[in-house]
Backbone as CSV, one residue per row, in Angstrom:
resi,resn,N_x,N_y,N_z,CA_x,CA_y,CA_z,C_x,C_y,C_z
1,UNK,19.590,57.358,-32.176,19.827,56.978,-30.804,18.610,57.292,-29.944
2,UNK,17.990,58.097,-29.962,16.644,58.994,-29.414,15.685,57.666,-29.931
3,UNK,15.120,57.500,-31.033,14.351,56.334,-31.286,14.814,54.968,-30.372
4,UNK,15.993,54.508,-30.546,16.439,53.299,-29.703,15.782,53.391,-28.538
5,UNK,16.548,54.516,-27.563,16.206,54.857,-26.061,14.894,54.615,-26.223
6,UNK,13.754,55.181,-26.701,12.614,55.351,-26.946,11.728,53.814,-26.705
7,UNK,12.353,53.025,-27.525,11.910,51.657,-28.152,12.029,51.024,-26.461
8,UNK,13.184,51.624,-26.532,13.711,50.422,-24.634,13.039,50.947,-23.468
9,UNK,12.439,52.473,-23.711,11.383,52.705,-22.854,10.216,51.946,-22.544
10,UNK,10.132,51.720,-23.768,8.792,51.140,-24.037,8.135,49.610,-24.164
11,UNK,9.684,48.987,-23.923,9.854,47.454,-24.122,9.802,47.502,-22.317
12,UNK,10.769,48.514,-21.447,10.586,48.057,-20.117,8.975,48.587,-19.172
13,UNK,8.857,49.282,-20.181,7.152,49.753,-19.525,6.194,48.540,-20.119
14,UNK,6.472,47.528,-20.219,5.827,46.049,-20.823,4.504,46.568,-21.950
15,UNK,4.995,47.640,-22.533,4.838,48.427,-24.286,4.544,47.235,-25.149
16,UNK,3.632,46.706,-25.767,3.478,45.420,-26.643,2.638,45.657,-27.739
17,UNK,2.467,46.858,-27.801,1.430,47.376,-29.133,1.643,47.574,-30.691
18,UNK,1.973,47.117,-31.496,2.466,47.913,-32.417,2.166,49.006,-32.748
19,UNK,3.193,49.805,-33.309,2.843,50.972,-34.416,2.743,50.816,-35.613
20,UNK,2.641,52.633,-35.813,2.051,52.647,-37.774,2.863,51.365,-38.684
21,UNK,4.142,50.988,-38.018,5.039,49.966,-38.694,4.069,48.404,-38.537
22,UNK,3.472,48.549,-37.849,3.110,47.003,-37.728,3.651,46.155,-36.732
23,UNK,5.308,46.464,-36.086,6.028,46.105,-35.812,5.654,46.887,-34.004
24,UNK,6.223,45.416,-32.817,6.107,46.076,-31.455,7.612,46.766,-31.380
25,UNK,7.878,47.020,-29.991,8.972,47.581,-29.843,10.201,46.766,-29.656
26,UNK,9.866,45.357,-29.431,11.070,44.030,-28.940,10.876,44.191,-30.843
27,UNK,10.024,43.871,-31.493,10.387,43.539,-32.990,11.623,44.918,-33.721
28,UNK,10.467,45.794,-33.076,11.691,47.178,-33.930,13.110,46.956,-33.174
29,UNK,13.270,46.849,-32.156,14.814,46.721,-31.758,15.608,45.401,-31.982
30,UNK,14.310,44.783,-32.431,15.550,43.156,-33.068,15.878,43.419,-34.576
31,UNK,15.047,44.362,-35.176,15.809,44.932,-36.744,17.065,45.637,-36.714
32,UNK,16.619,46.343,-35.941,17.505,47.565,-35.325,18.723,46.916,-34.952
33,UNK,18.502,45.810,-33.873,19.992,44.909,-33.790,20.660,44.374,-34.513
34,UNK,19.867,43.780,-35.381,20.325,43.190,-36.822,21.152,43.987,-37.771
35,UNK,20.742,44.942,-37.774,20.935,46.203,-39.076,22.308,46.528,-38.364
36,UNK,22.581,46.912,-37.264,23.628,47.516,-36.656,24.494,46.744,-36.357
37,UNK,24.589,45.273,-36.305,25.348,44.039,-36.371,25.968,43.978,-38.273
38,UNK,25.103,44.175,-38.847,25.739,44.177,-40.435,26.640,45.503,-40.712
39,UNK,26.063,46.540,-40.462,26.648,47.559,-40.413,28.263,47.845,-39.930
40,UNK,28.144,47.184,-38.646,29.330,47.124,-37.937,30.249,46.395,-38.215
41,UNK,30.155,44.515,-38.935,30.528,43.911,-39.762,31.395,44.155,-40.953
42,UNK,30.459,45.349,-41.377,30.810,45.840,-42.716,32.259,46.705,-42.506
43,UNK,31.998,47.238,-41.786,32.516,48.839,-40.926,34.155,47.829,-40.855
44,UNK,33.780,46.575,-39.950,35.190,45.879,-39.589,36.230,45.309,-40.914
45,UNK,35.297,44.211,-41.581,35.732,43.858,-43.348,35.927,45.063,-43.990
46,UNK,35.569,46.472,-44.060,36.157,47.314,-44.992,37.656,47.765,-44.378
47,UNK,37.807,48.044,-42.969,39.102,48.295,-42.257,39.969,47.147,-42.581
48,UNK,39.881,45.846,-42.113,40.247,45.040,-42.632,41.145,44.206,-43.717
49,UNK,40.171,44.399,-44.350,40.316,43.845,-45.895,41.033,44.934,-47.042
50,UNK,40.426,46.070,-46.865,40.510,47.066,-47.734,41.543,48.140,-46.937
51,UNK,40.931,49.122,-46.107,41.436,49.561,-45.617,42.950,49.328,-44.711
52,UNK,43.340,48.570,-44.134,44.694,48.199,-42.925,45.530,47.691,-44.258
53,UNK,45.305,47.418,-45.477,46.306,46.224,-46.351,47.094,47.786,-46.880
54,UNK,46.078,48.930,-47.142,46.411,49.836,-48.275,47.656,50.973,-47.164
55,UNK,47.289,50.823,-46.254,47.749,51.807,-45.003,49.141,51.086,-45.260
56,UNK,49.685,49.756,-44.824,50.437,48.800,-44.313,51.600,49.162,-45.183
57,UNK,50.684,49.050,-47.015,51.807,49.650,-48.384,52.604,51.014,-47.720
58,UNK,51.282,52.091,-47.720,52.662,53.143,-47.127,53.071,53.422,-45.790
59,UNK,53.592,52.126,-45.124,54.152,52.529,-43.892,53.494,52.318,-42.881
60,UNK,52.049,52.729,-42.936,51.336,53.243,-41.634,50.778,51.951,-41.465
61,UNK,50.952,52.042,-39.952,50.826,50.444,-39.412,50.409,50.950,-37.953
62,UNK,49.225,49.684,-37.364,48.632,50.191,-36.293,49.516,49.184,-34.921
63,UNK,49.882,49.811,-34.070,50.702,49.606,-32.749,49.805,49.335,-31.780
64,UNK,49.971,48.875,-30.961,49.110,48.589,-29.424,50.212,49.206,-28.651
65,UNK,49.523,49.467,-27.695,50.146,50.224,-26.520,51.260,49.425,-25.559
66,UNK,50.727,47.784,-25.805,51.711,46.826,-25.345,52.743,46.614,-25.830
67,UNK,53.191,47.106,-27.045,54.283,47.299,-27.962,55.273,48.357,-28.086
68,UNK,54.807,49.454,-27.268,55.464,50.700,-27.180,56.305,50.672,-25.945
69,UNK,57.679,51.758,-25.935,58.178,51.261,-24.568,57.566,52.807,-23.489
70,UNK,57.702,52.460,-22.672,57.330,53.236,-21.323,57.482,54.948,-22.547
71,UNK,59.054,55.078,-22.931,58.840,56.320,-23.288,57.774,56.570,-24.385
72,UNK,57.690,55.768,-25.430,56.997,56.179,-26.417,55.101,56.330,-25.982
73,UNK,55.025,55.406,-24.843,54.311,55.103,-24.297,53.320,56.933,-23.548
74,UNK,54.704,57.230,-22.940,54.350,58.616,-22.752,54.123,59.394,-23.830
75,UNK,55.100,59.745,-24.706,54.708,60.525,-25.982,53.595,60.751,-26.279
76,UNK,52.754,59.045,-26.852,51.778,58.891,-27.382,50.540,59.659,-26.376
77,UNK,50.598,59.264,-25.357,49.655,59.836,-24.017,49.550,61.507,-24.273
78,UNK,50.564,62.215,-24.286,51.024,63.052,-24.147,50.148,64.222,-25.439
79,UNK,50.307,63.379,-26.578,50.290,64.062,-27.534,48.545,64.028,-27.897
80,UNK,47.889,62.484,-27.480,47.122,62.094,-27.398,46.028,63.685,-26.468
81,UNK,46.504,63.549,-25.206,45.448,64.431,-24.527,45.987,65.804,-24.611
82,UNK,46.978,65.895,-25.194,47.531,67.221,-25.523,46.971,68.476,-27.060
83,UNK,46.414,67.547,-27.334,46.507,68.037,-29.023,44.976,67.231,-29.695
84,UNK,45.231,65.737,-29.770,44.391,65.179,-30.878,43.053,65.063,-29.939
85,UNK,42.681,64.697,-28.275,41.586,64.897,-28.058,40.595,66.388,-28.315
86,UNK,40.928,67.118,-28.021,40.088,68.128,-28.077,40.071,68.446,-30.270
87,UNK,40.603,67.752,-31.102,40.430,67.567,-31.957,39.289,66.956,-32.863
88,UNK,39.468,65.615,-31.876,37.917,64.508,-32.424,37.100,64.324,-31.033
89,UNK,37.094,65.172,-30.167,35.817,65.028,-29.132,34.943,66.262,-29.503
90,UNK,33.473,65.630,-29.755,32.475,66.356,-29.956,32.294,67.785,-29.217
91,UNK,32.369,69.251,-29.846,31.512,70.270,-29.271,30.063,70.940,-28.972
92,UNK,29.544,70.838,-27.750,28.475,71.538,-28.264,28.181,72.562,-28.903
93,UNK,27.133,73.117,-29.511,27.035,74.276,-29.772,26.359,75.491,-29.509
94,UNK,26.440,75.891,-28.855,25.298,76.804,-27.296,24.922,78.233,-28.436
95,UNK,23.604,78.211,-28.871,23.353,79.854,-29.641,22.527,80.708,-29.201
């Protein structure tokens, strides 16, 4: 992410030089776009294809929030900022 930012520094400071790559900074961030477009692709066809079919066998099945009623609606909220955020939101680590 630090390299990206970097690249877009340097594309808006009208940066047109290449580096040791050969490559300017509009070229490195059109790989970079590319790569992260397949990646993400991939990321979707493995959920997809592989992943959501195998879940579906045992049970587990993904809901939208438009599907839930007002109460479950709360639950989910509930349990959501109650419990599972501070679970999968990043900590720093101060030493």
């Amino acid at each position: 992410m630090v390299r990206v930012g970097g690249l877009r520094m340097l594309v808006q400071g009208g940066i047109t030089r290449p580096d040791s790559s050969g490559l300017s900074p509009v070229k490195q961030l059109g790989h970079i776009d590319r790569r992260v477009r397949e990646m993400v692709n991939l990321q979707y066809d493995t959920f997809n294809e592989r992943l959501k079919p195998r879940l579906e066998k045992e049970g587990i099945r993904r809901i939208t929030p438009e599907r839930l009623s007002a109460e479950e609606f709360r639950y989910v909220e509930d349990l959501f900022s109650g419990k599972l955020s501070a679970m999968i939101t990043p900590m720093a680590i101060h030493s």
